[in-house]
C-alpha positions as protocol buffer text, in pm:
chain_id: "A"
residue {
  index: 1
  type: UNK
  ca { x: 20215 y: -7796 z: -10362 }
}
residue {
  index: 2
  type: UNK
  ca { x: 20119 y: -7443 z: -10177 }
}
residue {
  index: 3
  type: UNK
  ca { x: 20388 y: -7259 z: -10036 }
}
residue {
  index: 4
  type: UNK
  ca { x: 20198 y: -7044 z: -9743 }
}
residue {
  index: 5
  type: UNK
  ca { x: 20383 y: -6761 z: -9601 }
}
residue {
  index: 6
  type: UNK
  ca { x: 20422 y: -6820 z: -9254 }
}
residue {
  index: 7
  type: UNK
  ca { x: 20182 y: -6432 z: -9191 }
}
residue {
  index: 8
  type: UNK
  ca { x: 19922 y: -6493 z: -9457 }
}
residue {
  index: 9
  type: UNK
  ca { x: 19711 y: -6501 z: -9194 }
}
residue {
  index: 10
  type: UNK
  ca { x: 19769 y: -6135 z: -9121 }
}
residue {
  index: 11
  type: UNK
  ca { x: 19689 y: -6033 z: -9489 }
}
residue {
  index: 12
  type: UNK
  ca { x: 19362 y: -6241 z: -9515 }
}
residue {
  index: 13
  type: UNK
  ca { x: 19258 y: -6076 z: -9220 }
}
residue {
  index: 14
  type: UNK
  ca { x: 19368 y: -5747 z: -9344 }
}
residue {
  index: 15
  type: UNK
  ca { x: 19181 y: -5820 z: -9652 }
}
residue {
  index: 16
  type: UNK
  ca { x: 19473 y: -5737 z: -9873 }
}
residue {
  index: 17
  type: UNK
  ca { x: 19454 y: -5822 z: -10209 }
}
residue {
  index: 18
  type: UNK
  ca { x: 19641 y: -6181 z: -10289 }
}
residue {
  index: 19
  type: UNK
  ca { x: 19806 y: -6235 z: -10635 }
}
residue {
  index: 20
  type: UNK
  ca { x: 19949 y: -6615 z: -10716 }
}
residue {
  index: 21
  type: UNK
  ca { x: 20293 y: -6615 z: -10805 }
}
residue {
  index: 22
  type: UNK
  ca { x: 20311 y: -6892 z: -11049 }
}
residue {
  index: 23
  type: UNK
  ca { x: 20547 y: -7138 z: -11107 }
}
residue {
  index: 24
  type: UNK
  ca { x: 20778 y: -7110 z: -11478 }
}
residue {
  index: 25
  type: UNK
  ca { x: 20652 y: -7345 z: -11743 }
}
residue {
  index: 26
  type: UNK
  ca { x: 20941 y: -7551 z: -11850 }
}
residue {
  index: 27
  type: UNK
  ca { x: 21113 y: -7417 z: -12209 }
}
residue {
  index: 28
  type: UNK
  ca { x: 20827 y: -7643 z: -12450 }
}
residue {
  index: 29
  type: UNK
  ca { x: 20588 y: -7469 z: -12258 }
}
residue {
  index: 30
  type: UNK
  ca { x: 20390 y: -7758 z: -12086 }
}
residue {
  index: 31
  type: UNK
  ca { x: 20406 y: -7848 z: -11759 }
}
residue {
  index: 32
  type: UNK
  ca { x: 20523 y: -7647 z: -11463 }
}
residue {
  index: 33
  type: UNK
  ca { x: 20921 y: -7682 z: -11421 }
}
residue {
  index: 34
  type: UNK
  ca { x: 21046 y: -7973 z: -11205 }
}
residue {
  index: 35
  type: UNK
  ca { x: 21062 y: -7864 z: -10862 }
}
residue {
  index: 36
  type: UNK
  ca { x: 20845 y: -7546 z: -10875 }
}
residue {
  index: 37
  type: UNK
  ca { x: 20558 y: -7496 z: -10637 }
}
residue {
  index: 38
  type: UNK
  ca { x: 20261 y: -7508 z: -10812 }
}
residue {
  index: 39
  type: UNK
  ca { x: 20121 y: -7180 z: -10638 }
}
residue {
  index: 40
  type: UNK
  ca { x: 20287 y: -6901 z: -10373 }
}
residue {
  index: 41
  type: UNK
  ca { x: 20044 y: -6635 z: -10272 }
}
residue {
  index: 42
  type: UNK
  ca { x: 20188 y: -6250 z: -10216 }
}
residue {
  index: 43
  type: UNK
  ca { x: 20060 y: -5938 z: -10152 }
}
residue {
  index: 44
  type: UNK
  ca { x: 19946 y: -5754 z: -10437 }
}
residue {
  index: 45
  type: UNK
  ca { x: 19827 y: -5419 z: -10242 }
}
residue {
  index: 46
  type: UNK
  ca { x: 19631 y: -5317 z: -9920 }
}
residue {
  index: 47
  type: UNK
  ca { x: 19413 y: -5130 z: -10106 }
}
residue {
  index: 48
  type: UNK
  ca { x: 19556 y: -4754 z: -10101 }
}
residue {
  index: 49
  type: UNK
  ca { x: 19790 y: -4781 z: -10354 }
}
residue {
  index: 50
  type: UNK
  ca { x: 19881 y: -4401 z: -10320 }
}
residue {
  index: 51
  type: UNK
  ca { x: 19946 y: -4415 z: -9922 }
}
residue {
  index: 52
  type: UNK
  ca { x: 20198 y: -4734 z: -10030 }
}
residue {
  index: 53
  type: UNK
  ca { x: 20368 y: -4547 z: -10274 }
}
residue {
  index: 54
  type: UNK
  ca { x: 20397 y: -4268 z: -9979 }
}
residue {
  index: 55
  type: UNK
  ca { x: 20533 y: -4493 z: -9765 }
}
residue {
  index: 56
  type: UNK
  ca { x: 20825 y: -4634 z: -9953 }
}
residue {
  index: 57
  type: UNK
  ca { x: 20914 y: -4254 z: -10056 }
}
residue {
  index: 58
  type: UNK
  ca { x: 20883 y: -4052 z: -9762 }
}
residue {
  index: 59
  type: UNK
  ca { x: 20890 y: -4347 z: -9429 }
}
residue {
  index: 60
  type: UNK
  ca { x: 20966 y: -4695 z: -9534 }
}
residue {
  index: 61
  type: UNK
  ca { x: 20705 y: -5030 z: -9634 }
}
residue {
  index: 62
  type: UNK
  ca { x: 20785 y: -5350 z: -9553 }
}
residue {
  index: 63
  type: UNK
  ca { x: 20738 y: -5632 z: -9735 }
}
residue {
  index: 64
  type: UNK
  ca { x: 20604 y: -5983 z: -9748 }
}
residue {
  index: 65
  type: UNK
  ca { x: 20890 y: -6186 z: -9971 }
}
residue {
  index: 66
  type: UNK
  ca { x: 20666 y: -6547 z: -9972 }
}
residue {
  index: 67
  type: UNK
  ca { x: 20789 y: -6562 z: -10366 }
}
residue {
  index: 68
  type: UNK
  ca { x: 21211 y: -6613 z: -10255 }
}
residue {
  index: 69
  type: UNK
  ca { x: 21365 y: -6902 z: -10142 }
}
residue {
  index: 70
  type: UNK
  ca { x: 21746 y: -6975 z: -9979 }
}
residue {
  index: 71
  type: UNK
  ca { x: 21989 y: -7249 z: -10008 }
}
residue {
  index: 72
  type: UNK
  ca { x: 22236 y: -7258 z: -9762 }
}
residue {
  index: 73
  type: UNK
  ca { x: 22606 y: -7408 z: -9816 }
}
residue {
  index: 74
  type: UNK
  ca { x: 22835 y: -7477 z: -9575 }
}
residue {
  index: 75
  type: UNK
  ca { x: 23161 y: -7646 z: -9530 }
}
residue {
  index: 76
  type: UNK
  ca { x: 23552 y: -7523 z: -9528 }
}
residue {
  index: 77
  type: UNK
  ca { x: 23527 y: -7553 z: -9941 }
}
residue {
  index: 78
  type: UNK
  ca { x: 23211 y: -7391 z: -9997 }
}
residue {
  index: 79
  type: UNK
  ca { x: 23324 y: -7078 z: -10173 }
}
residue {
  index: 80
  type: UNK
  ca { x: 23585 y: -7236 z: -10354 }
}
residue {
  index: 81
  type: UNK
  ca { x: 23305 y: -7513 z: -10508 }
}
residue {
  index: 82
  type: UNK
  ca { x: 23050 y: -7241 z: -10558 }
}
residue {
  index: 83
  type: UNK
  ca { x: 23299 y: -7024 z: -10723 }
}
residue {
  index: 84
  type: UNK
  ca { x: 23338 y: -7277 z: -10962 }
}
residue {
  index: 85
  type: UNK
  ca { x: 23014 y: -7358 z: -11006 }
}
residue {
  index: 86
  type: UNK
  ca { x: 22852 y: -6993 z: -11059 }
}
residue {
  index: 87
  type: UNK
  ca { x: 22937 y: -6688 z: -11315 }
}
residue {
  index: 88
  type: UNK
  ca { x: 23069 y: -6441 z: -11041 }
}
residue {
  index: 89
  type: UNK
  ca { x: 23418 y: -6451 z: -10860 }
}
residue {
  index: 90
  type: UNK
  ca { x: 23436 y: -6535 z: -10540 }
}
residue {
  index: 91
  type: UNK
  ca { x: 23776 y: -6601 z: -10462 }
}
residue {
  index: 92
  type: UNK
  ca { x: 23840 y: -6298 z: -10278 }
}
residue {
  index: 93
  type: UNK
  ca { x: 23481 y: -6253 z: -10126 }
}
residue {
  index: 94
  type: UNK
  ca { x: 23521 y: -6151 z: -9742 }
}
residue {
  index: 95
  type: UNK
  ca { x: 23185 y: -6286 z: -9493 }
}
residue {
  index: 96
  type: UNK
  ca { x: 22917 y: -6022 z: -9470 }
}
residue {
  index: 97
  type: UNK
  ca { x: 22936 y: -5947 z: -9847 }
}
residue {
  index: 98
  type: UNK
  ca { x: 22705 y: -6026 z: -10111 }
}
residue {
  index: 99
  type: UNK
  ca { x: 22751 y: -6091 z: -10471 }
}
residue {
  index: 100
  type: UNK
  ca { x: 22496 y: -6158 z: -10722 }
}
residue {
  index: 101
  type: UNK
  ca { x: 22550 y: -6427 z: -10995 }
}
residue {
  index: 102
  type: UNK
  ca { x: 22394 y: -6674 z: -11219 }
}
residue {
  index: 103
  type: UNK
  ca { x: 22363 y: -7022 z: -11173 }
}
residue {
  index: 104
  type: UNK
  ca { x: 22366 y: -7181 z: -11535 }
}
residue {
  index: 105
  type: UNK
  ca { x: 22238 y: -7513 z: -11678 }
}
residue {
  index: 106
  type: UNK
  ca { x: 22475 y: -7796 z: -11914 }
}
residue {
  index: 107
  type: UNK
  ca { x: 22305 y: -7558 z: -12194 }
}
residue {
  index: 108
  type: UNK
  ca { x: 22441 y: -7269 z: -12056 }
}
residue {
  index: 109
  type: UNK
  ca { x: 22105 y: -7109 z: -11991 }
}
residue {
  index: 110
  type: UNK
  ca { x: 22007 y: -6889 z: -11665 }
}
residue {
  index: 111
  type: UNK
  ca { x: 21874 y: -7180 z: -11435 }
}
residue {
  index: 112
  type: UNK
  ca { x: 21895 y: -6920 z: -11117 }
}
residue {
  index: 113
  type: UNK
  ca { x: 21937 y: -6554 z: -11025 }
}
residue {
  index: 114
  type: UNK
  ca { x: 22090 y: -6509 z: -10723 }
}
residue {
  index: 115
  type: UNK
  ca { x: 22202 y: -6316 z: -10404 }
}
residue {
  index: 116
  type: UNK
  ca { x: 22519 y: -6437 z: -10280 }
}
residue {
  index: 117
  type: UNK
  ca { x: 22531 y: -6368 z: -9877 }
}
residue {
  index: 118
  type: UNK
  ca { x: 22834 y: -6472 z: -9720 }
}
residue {
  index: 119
  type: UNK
  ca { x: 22833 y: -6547 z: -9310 }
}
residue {
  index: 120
  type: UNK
  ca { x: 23114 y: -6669 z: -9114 }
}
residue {
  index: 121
  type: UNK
  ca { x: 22975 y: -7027 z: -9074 }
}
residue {
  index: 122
  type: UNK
  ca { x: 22824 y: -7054 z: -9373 }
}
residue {
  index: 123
  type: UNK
  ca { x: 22702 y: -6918 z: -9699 }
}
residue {
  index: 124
  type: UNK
  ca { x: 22306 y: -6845 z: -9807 }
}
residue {
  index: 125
  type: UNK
  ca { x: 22171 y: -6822 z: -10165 }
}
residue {
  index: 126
  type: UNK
  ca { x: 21920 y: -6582 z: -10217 }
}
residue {
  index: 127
  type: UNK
  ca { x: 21678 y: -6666 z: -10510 }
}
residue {
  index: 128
  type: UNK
  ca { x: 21326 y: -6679 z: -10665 }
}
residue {
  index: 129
  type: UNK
  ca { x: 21159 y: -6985 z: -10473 }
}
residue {
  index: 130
  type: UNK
  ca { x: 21064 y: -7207 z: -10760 }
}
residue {
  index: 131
  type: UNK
  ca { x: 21441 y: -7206 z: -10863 }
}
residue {
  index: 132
  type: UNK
  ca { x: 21525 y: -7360 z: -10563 }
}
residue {
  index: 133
  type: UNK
  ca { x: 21479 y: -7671 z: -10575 }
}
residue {
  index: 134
  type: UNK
  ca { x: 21599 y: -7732 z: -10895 }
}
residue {
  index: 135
  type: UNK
  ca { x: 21933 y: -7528 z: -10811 }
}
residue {
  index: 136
  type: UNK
  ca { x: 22039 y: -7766 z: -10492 }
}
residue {
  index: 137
  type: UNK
  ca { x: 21976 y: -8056 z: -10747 }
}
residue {
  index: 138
  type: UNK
  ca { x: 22185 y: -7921 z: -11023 }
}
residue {
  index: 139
  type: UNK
  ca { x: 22506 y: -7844 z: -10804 }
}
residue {
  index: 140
  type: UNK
  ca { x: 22484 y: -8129 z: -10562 }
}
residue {
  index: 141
  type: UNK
  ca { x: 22627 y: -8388 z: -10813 }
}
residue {
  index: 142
  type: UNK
  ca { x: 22935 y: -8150 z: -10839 }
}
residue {
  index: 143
  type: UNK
  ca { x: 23037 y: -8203 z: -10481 }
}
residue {
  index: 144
  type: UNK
  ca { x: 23281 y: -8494 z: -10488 }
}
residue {
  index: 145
  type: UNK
  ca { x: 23560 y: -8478 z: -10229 }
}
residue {
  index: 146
  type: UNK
  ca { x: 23499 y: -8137 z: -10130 }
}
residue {
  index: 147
  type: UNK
  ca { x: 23390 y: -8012 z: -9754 }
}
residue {
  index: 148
  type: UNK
  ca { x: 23098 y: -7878 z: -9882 }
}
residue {
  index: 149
  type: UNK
  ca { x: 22730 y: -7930 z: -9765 }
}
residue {
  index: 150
  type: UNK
  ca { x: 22421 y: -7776 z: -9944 }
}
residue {
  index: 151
  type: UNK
  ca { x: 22068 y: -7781 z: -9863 }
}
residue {
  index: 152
  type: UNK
  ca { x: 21685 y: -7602 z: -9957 }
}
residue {
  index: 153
  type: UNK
  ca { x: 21664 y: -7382 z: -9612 }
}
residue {
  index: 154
  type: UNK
  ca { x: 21347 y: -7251 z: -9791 }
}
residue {
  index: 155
  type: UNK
  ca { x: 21094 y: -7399 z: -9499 }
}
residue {
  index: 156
  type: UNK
  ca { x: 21319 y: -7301 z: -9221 }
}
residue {
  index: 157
  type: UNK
  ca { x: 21378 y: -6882 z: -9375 }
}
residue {
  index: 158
  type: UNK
  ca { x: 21146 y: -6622 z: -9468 }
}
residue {
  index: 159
  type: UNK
  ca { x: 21231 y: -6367 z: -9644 }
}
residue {
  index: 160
  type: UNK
  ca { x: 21079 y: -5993 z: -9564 }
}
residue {
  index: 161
  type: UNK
  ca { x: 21234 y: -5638 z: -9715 }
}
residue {
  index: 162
  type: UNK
  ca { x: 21201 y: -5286 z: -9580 }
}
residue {
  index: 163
  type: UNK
  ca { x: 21218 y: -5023 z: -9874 }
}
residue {
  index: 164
  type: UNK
  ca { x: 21262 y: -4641 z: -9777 }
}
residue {
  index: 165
  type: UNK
  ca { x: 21464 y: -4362 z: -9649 }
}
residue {
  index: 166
  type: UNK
  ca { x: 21316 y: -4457 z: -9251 }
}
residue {
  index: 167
  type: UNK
  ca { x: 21414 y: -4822 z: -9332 }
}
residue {
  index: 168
  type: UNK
  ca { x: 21751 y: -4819 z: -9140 }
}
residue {
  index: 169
  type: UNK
  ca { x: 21617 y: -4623 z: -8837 }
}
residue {
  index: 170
  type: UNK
  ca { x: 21337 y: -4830 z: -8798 }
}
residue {
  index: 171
  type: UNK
  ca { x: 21522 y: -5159 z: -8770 }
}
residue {
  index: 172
  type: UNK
  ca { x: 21748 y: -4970 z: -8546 }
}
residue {
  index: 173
  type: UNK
  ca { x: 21522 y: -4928 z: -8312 }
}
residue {
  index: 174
  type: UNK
  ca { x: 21409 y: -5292 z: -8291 }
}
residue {
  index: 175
  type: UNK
  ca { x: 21773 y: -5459 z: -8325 }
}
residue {
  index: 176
  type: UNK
  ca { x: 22045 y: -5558 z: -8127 }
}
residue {
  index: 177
  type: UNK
  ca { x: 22398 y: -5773 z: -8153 }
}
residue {
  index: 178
  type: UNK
  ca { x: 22308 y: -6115 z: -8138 }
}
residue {
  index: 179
  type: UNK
  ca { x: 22427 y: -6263 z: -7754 }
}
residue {
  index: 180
  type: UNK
  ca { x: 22730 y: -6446 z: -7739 }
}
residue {
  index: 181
  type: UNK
  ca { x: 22809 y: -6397 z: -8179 }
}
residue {
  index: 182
  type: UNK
  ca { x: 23128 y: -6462 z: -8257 }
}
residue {
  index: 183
  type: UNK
  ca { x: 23080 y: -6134 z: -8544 }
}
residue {
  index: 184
  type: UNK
  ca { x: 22754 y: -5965 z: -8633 }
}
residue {
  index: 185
  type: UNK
  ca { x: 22896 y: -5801 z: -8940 }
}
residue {
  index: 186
  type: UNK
  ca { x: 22916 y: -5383 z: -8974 }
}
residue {
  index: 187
  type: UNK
  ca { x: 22712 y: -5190 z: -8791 }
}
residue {
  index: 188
  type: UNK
  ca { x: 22373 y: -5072 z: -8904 }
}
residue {
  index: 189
  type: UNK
  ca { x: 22535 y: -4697 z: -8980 }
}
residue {
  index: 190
  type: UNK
  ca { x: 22815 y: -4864 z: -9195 }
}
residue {
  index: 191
  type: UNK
  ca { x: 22600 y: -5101 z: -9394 }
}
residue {
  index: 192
  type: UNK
  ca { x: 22652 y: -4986 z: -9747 }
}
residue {
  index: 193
  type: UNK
  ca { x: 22492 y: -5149 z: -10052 }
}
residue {
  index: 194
  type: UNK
  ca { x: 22600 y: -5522 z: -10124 }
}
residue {
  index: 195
  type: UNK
  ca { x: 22750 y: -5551 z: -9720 }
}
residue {
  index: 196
  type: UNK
  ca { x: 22527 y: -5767 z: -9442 }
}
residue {
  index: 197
  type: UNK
  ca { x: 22497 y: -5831 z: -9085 }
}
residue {
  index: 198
  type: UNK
  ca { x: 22337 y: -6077 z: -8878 }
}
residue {
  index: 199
  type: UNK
  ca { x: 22123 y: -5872 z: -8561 }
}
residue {
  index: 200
  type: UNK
  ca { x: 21864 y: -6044 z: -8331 }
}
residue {
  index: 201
  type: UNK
  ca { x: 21537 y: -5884 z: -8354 }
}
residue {
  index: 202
  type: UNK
  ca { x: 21261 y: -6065 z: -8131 }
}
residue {
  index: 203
  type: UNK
  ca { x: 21478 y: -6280 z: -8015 }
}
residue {
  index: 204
  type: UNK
  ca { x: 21538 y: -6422 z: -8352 }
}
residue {
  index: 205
  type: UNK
  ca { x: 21872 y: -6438 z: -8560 }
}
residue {
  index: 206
  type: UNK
  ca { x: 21797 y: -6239 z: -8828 }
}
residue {
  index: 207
  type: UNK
  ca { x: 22049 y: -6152 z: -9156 }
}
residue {
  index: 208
  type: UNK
  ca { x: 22037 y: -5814 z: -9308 }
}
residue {
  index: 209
  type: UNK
  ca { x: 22183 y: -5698 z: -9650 }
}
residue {
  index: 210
  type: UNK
  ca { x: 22185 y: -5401 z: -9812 }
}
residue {
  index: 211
  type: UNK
  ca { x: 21972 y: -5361 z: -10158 }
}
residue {
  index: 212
  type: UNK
  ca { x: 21826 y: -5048 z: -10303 }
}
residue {
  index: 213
  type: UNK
  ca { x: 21600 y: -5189 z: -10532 }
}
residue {
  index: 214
  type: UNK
  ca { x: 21316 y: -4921 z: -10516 }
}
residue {
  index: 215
  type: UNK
  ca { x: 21506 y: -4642 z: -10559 }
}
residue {
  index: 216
  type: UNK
  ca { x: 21533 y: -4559 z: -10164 }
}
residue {
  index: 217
  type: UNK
  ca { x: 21704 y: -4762 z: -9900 }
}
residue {
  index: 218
  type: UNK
  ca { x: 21629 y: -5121 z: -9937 }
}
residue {
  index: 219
  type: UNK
  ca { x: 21694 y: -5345 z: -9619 }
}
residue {
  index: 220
  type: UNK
  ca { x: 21654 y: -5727 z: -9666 }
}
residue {
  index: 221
  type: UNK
  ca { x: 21579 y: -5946 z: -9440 }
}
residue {
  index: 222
  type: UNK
  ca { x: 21657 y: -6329 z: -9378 }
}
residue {
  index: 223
  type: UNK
  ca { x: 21429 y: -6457 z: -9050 }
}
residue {
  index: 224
  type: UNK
  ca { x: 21379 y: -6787 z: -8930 }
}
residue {
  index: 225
  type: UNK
  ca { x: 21033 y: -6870 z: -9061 }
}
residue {
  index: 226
  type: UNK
  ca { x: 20905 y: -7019 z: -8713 }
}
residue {
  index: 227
  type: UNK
  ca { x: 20997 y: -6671 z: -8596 }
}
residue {
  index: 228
  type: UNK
  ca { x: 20869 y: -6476 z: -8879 }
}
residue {
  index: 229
  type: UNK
  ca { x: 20519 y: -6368 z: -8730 }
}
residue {
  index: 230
  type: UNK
  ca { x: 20696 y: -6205 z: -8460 }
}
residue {
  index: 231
  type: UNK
  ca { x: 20964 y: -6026 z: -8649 }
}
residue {
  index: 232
  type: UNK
  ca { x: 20687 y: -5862 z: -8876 }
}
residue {
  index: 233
  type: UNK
  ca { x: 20461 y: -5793 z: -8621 }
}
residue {
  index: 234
  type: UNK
  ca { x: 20749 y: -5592 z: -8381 }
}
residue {
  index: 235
  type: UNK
  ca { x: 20820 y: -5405 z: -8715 }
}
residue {
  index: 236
  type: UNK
  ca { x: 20479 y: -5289 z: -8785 }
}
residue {
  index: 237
  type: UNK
  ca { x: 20460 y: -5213 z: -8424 }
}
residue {
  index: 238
  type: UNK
  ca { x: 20773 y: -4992 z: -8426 }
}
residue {
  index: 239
  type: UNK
  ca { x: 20655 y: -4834 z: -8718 }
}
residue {
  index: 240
  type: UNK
  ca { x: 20306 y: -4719 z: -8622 }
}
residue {
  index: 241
  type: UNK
  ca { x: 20495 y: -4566 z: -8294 }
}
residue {
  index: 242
  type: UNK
  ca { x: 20714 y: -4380 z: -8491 }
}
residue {
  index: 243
  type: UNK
  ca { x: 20478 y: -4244 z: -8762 }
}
């Protein structure tokens, strides 16, 4: 199957240029691995590869993260099963943290990389989307008597990132505290590397953690998909007004 980003419209139309993101061949190197979309389009570049590379170093870019799924657990027990289940320790892991860890196969090979992001009502996996599926298969079994529920959230989150030293302003600007949350996490000025957040931008619940993958501040977002075009659309918005 094709896994469509929910603003790939925008990027046809903007003529950017498309790369496939391909699923992993299994380990014999035949067929695609069970589970894996067979094709997920992402931006390769708008065409001014210079004026990108600008962008992230001096303002901020944002993103188009078609190519990352989430699984999200919850339940009382869920980080006592996952911390059984995955390589990092989560025993003492307080919400609005995230952890990254390895979910391994029987064989004891890397069957997921992932972005721990702990909420208050629940926990999200962040990981590459063909692992996915394959990942909610592996650790369902495990869940016997435990208060646990896990599921591919995948179709129902997108994933976008902001990467540069403008990043936190910008989603400052567009942001506020979700009405009537319980907690929304540190504030946008306290949220250091490997903390998150939940905010409402466009009228969307929205989870932010910190990453700085690029060198420069790196903001990553979690958006419900059937909100995505609006998110991304008020962020390029807020951006061109404040260039």
């Amino acid at each position: 199957m094709t896994r469509r980003s929910p603003i790939l419209r925008l990027h046809q139309e903007a003529e950017a240029s498309l790369r496939d993101y391909a699923a992993p061949f299994s380990d014999d190197g035949g067929e695609p691995r069970e589970g894996a979309s067979a094709r997920v389009d992402v931006v390769e570049s708008y065409g001014e590869l210079e004026l990108e590379y600008a962008a992230l170093r001096k303002s901020v870019a944002l993103f188009d993260m078609p190519q990352r799924g989430i699984i999200e657990v919850t339940g009382l027990d869920r980080l006592e099963f996952l911390n059984r289940m995955v390589t990092q320790d989560l025993k003492d892991m307080p919400p609005f943290s995230v952890r990254r860890s390895f979910w391994l196969n029987k064989k004891g090979r890397i069957e997921a990389d992932l972005r721990i992001v702990d909420l208050p009502d629940r926990t999200l996996l962040e990981l590459d989307v063909h692992a996915a599926p394959r990942t909610v298969k592996g650790l369902a079994p495990y869940i016997v008597t435990e208060n646990v529920n896990i599921r591919d959230a995948t179709d129902q989150l997108h994933r976008f990132s902001l990467h540069g030293p403008t990043g936190l302003w910008l989603l400052a600007g567009v942001s506020m505290t979700p009405m009537g949350a319980m907690a929304s996490g540190p504030g946008l000025e306290e949220l250091a590397p490997g903390r998150a957040m939940v905010v409402s931008i466009a009228e969307a619940e929205c989870v932010v953690y910190r990453e700085d993958l690029a060198g420069e501040m790196g903001l990553e977002l979690i958006v419900p998909a059937d909100k995505a075009l609006a998110v991304w659309q008020m962020l390029i918005e807020a951006g061109h007004a404040r260039a």
